[in-house]
SEGUTI-268803 format. One record per residue: residue number from 1; chain; x negated, y, z negated of N, C-alpha, C in turn. Coordinates in steps of 0.05 Angstrom, whole numbers, plus 5000, padded with zeros to 4 digits. Atoms other than C-alpha are relative to their C-alpha. Layout:
N
{atom NUM,"A",{X,Y,Z},{X,Y,Z},{X,Y,Z}}
...
***
This chain:
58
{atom 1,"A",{4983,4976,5000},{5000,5000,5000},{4983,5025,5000}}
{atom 2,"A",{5022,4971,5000},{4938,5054,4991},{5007,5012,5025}}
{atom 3,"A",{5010,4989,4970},{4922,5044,5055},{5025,5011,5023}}
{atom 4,"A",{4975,4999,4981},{4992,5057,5086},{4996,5037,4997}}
{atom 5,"A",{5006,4983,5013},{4991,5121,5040},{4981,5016,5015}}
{atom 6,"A",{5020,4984,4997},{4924,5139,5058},{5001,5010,5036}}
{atom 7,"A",{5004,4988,4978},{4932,5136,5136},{5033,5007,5002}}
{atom 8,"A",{4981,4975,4988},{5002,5168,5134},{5002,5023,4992}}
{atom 9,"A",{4990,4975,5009},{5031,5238,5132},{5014,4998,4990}}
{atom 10,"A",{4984,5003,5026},{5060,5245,5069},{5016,5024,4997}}
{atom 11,"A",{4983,4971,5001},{5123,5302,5063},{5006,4995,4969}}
{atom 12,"A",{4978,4999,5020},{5156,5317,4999},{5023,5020,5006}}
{atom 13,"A",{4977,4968,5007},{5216,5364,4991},{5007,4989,4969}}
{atom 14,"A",{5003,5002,5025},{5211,5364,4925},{5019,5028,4986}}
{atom 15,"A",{4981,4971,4987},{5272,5415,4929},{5002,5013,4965}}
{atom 16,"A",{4993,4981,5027},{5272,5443,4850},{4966,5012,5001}}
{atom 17,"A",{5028,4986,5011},{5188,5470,4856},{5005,5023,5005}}
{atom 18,"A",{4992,4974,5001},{5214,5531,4885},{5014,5013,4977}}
{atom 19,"A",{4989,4993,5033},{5253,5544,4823},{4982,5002,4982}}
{atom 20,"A",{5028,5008,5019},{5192,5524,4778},{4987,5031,5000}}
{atom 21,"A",{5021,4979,4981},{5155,5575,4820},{5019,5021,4981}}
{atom 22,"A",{4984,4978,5006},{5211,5624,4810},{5009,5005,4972}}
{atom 23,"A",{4997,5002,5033},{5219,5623,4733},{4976,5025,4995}}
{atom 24,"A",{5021,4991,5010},{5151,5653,4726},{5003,5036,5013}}
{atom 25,"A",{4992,4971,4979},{5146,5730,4740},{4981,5004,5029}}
{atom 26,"A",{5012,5002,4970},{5135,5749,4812},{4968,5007,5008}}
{atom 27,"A",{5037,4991,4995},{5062,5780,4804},{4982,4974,5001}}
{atom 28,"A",{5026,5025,5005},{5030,5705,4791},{5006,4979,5015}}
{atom 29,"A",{4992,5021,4994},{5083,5667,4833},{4972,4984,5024}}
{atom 30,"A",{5023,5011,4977},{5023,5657,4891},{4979,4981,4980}}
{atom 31,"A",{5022,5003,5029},{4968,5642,4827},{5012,4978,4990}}
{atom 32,"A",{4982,5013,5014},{5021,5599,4793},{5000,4969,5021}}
{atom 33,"A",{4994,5013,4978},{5040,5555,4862},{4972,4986,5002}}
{atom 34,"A",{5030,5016,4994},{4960,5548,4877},{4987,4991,4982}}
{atom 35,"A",{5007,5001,5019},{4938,5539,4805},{5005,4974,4983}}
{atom 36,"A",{4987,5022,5015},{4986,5488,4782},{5012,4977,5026}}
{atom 37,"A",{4998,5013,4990},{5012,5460,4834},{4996,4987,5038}}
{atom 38,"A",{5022,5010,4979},{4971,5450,4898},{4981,4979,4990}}
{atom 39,"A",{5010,5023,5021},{4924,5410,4850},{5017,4966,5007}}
{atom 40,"A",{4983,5025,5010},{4973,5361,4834},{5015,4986,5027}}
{atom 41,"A",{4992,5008,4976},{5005,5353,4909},{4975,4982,5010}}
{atom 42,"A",{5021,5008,4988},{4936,5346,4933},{4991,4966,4986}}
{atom 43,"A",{5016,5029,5012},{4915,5283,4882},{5022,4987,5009}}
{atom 44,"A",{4978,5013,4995},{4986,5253,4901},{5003,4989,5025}}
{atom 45,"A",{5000,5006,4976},{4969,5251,4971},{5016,5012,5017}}
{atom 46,"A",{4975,4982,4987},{5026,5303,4995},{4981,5017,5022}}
{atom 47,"A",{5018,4979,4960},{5006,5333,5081},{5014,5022,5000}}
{atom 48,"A",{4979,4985,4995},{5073,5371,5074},{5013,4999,4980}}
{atom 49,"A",{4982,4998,5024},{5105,5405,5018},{5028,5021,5027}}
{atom 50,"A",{4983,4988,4986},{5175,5425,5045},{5019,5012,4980}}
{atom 51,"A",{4985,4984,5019},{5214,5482,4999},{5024,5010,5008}}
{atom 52,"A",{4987,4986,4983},{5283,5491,5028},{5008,5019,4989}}
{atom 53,"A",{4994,4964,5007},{5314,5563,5015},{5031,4993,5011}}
{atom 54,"A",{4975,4997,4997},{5385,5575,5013},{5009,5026,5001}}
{atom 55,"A",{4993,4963,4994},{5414,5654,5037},{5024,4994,5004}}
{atom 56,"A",{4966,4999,4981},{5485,5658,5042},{5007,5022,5024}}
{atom 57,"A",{4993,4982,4985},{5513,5691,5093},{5023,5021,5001}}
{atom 58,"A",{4976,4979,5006},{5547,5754,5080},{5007,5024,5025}}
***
């Protein structure tokens, strides 16, 4: 199983990190994102983090 892992492209939508992110105040959200959790994608093996966004339409 590594090796499946290791030679595929790995996505998450890991659809609540944007929230995570967004808790913290906006001056560190970039600092915050690359600090804490780039790290942790990266040892997991994640190619593609996918964050969807929701806008209503008014």
């Amino acid at each position: 199983m590594t090796d499946l892992h290791g030679d595929a492209l790995v996505a998450d939508a890991h659809n609540d990190l944007l929230m995570l992110v967004a808790r913290r105040p906006k001056e560190i959200w970039v600092e915050y994102f690359r600090d804490r959790w780039i790290p942790q994608l990266r040892a997991g093996g994640i190619d593609v983090q996918v964050l969807p966004v929701f806008s209503p339409i008014s």
